[in-house]
C-alpha positions in Angstrom: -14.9 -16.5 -11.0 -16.3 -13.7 -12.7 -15.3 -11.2 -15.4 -15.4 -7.0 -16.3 -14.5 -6.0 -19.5 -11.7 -4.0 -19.8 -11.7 -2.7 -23.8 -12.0 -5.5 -26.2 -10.4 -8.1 -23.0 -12.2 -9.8 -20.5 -10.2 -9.4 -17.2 -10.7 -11.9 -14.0 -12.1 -9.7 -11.1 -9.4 -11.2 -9.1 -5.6 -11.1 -10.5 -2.8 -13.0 -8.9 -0.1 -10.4 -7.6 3.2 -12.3 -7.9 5.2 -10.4 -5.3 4.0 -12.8 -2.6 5.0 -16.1 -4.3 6.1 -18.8 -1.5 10.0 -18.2 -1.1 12.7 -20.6 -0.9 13.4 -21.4 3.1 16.2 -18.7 4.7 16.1 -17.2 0.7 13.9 -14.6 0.8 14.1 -13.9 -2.8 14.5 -17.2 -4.7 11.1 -18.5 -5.1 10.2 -21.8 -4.2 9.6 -23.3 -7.6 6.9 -25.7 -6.8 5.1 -23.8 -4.7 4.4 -21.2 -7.1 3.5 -23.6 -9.7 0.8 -25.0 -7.9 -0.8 -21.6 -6.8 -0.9 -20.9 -10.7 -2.2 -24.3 -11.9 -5.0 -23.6 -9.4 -5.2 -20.0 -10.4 -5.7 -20.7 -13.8 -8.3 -23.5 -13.0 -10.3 -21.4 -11.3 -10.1 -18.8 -14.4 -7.7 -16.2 -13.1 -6.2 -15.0 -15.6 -4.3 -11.8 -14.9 -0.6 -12.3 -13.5 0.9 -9.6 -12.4 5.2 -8.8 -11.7 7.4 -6.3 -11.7 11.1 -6.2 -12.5 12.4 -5.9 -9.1 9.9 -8.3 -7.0 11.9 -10.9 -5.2 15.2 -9.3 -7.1 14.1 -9.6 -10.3 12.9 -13.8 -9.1 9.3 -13.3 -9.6 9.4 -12.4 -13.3 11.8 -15.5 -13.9 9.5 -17.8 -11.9 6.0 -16.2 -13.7 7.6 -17.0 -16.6 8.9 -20.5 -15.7 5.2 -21.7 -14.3 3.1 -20.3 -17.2 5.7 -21.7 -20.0 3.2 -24.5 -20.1 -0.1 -22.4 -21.2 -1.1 -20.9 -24.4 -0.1 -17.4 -24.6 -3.7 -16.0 -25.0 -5.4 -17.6 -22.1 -3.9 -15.6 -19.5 -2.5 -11.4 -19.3 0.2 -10.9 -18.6 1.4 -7.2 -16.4 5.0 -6.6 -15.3 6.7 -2.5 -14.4 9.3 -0.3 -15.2 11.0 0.9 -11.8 13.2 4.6 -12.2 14.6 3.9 -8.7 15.8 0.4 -10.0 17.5 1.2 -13.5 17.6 4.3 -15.8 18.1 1.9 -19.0 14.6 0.8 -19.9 15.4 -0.2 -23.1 17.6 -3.1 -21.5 15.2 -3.7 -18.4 12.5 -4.0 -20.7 14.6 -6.8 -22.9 15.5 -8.5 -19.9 11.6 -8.5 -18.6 11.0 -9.9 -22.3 13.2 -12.8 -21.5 12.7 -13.7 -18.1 9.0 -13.7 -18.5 9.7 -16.1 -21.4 7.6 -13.8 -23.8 7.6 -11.4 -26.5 4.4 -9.1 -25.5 3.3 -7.7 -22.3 -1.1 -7.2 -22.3 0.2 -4.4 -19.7 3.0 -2.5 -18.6 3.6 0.1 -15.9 5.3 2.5 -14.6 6.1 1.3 -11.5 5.8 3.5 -8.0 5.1 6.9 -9.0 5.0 9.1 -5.7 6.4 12.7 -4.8 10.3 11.2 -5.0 10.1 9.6 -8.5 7.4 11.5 -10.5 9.9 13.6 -12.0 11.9 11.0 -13.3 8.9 9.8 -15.3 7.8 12.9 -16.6 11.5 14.1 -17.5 11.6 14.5 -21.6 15.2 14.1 -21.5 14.7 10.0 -20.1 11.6 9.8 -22.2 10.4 6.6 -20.1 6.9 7.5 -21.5 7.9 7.7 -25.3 9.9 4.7 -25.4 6.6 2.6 -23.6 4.5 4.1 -26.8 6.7 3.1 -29.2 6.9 -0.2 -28.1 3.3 0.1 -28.1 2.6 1.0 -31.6 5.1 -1.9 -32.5 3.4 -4.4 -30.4 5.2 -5.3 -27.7 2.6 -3.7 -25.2 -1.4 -4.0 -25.8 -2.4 -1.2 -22.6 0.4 1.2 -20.7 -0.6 2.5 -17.5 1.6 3.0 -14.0 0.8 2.0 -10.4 0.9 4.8 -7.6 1.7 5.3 -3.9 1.8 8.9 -4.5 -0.9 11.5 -3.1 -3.9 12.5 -4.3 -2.0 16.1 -5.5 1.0 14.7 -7.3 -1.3 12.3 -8.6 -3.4 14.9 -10.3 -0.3 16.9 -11.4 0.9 13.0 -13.0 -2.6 13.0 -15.2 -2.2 16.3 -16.1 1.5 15.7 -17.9 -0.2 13.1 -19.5 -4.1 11.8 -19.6 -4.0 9.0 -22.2 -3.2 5.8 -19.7 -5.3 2.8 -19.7 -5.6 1.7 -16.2 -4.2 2.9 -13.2 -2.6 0.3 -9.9 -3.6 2.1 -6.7 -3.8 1.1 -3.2 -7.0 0.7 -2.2 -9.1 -1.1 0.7 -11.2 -0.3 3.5 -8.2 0.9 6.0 -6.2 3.3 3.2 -9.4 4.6 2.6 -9.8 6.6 5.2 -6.0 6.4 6.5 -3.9 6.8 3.3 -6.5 9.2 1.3 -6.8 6.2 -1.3 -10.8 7.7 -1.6 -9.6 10.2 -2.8 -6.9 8.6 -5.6 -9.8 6.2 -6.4 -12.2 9.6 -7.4 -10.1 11.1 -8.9 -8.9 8.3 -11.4 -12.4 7.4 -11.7 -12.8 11.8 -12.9 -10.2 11.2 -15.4 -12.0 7.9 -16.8 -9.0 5.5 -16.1 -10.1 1.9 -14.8 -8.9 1.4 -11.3 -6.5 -1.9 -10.6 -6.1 -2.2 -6.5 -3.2 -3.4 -4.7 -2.5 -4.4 -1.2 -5.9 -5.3 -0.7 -6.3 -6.7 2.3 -3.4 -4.7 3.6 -0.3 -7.1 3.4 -2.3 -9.7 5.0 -3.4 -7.1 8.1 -7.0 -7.5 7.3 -6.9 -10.9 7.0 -6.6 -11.2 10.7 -7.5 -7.7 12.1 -7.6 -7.7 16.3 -9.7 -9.3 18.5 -12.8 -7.0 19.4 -12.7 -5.8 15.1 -12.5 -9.8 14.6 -15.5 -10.0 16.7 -17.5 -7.6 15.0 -17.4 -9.5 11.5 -17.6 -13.0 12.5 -21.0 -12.2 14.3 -22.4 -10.3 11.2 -21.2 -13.0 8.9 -19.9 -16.1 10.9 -19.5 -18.4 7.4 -16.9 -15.5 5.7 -13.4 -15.1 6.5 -12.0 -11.5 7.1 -10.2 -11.0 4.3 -13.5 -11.3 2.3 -15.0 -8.6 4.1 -12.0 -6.3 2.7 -12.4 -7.7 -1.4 -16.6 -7.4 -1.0 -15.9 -3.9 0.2 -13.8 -3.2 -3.0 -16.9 -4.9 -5.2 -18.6 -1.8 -4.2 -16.6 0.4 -5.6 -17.6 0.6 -9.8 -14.6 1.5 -11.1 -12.4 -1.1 -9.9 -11.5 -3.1 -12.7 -9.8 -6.0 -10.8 -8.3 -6.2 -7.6 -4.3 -8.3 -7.3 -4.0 -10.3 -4.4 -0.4 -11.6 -3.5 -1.9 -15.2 -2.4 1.0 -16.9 -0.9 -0.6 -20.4 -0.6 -2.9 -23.0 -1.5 -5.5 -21.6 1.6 -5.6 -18.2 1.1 -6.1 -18.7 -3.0 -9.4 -21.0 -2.4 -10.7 -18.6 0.1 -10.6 -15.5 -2.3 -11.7 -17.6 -5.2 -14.7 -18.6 -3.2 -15.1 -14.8 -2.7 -14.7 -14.0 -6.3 -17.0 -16.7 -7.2 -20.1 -13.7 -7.8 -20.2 -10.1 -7.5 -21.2 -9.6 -3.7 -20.6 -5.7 -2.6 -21.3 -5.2 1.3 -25.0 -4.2 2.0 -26.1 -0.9 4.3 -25.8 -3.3 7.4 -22.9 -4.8 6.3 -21.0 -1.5 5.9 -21.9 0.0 9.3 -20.3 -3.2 10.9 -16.8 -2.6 8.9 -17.0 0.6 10.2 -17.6 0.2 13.3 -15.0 -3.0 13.1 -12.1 -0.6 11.0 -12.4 2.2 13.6 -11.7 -0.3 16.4 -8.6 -1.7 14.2 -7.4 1.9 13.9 -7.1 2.5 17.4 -5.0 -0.6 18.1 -3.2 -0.3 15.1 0.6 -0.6 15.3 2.6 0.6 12.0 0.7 0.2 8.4 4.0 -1.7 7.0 2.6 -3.7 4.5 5.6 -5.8 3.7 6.4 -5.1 0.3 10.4 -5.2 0.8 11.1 -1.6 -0.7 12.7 -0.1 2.0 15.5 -2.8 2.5 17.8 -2.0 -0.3 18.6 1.1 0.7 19.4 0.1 4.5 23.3 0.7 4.9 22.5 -2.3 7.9 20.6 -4.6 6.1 18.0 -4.7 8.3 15.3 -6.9 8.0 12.5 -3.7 8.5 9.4 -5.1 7.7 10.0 -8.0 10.3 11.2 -5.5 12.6 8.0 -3.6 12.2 6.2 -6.9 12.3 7.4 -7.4 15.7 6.7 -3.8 16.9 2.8 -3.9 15.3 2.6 -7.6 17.2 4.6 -6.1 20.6 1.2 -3.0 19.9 -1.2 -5.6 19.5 -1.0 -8.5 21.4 1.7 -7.8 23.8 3.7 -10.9 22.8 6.0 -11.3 19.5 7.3 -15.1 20.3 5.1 -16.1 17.4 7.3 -14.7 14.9 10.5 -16.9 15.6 12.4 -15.3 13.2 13.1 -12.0 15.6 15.3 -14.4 17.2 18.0 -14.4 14.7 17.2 -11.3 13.0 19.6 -7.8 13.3 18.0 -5.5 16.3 16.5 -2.0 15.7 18.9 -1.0 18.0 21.2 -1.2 15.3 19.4 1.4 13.0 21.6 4.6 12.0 18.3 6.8 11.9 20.1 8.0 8.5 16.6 8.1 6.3 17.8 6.1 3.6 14.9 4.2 3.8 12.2 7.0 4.1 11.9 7.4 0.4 11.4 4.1 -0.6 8.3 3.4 1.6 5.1 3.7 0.2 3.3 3.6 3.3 5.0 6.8 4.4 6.4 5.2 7.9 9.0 7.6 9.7 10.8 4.0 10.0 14.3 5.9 11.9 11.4 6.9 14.4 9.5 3.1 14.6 13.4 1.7 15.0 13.6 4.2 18.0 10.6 3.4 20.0 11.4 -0.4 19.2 14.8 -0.4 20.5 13.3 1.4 23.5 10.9 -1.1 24.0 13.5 -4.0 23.8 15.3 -2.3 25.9 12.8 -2.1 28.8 12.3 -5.8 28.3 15.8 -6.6 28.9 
């Protein structure tokens, strides 16, 4: 594993992103306690040592079981990041108590404001909630070391955030090969990088879509490098990039956290030749890419069904790709997008920007030809 310096820290290039943690079987947000403990033993072996949560991943689960599986380590040998959500609570003097408690703790090394985009920036900038001025006055009395916020918004609101205020210390964007193009995250990354903020990356390798990509992308990498998995291709590309700081990955098992410690093992940014074959390979992905869903859960809340979307979309993105969705069993049992109101309620809670009403449609179409 190796280290950048991040002020008077030394930060692991690779941080484990704690919204992925194994889940319970049929419990999608209890976390399966033993599970998670051996990804962080492992994690921590391997010299990771930036965790990062949020108050509402897996319901509030992840921040319980973070604090549960690193009771056992000395506070100062790991960093520890957890978020403020506006959408979740207005109260962040009693979220941020609660965080204090569940993560076992009575510091955070970071803290965030958690989702800023075009719905929410207002919130955060509104005097009259003062979100920002309670964060610094937990700051001076050291309860956070380094405040910054994490952002799906666009590169114009995020410039109009940095202009209320310009004194964060790192910024969670994001970021990787497809979004770079697809989602303007080149843009968000230069213009961060303008302002002098250190850039942390989410959804690196796409909630997992990289990892696999399709078969003639697939084809593409193995050939230029036939002893490195995918998913390394998308982390080496984000090695190029200076200003990224460290890069979360939401490693969901044993597997997938030895590969991207392997990965992380040296700095190893793509070469010229390198970089023309992920081209080539991400503009072949693009043209059989389904939906960009990434998984991350926000949009179910607000569903007055309770539709399971991202699995829904899952489905779709597998019916676009491969023609077949048996593989993913749990469609079987799972609420139909026939069954979607096409209300919206879920449109503002998407990072990804999916017109999901419109996805629902075309899926329940589909089905519907099937049948």
């Amino acid at each position: 594993m190796y280290f950048k310096p991040f002020k008077d820290l030394s930060i692991s290039a690779l941080g484990m992103g704690c919204l992925r943690f194994p889940t319970e079987k049929g419990v999608p947000d209890r976390i399966d306690r033993a599970e998670a403990q051996k990804l962080v033993d492992l994690a921590m072996e391997a010299g990771i040592n930036l965790f990062d949560t949020a108050y509402t991943y897996q319901d509030g689960d992840s921040e319980r079981a973070l604090g549960e599986t690193l009771a056992g380590y000395p506070r100062n040998s790991y960093y520890l990041a957890t978020k403020f959500y506006a959408a979740a609570s207005s109260d962040i003097e009693g979220v941020f108590e609660e965080q204090l408690r569940r993560c076992r703790t009575d510091y955070f090394d970071f803290y965030l404001l958690h989702g800023m985009d075009e719905t929410y920036i207002s919130d955060y900038m509104d005097p009259a909630k003062d979100y920002l001025g309670f964060l610094q006055r937990q700051k001076e009395a050291g309860c956070i070391r380094y405040l910054g916020f994490s952002s799906h918004a666009a590169p114009e609101t995020l410039a109009r955030f940095l202009e209320w205020f310009d004194g964060f210390d790192m910024a969670l964007i994001q970021l990787n090969y497809l979004d770079y193009v697809m989602l303007e995250a080149k843009e968000q990354y230069e213009l961060l990088t303008e302002h002098g903020i250190p850039v942390w990356v989410m959804e690196p390798v796409k909630g997992g879509r990289l990892a696999t990509l399709n078969e003639e992308a697939a084809a593409i990498l193995r050939e230029a490098a036939p002893e490195r998995s995918l998913s390394s291709w998308a982390f080496r590309f984000l090695m190029g990039l200076p200003n990224v700081q460290t890069v979360l990955s939401g490693m969901s098992s044993v597997e997938q956290l030895l590969d991207n410690i392997k990965t992380f093992a040296k700095p190893e940014p793509l070469n010229e030749k390198e970089k023309k074959a992920l081209e080539r390979a991400r503009d072949i992905f693009m043209e059989d890419l389904g939906v960009p869903c990434s998984g991350c859960r926000y949009c179910c809340a607000s569903c007055p069904k309770e539709l399971d979307i991202p699995l829904l979309i899952k489905g779709y993105n597998e019916q676009r790709i491969s023609g077949e969705t048996w593989r993913i069993a749990e469609l079987a049992s799972a609420k139909g997008a026939d069954q979607c109101l096409g209300c919206g309620a879920c449109l503002t809670h998407c990072p990804q920007k999916i017109n999901i009403p419109e996805v629902m449609e075309t899926m329940a179409f589909l089905k519907g030809e099937e049948d």
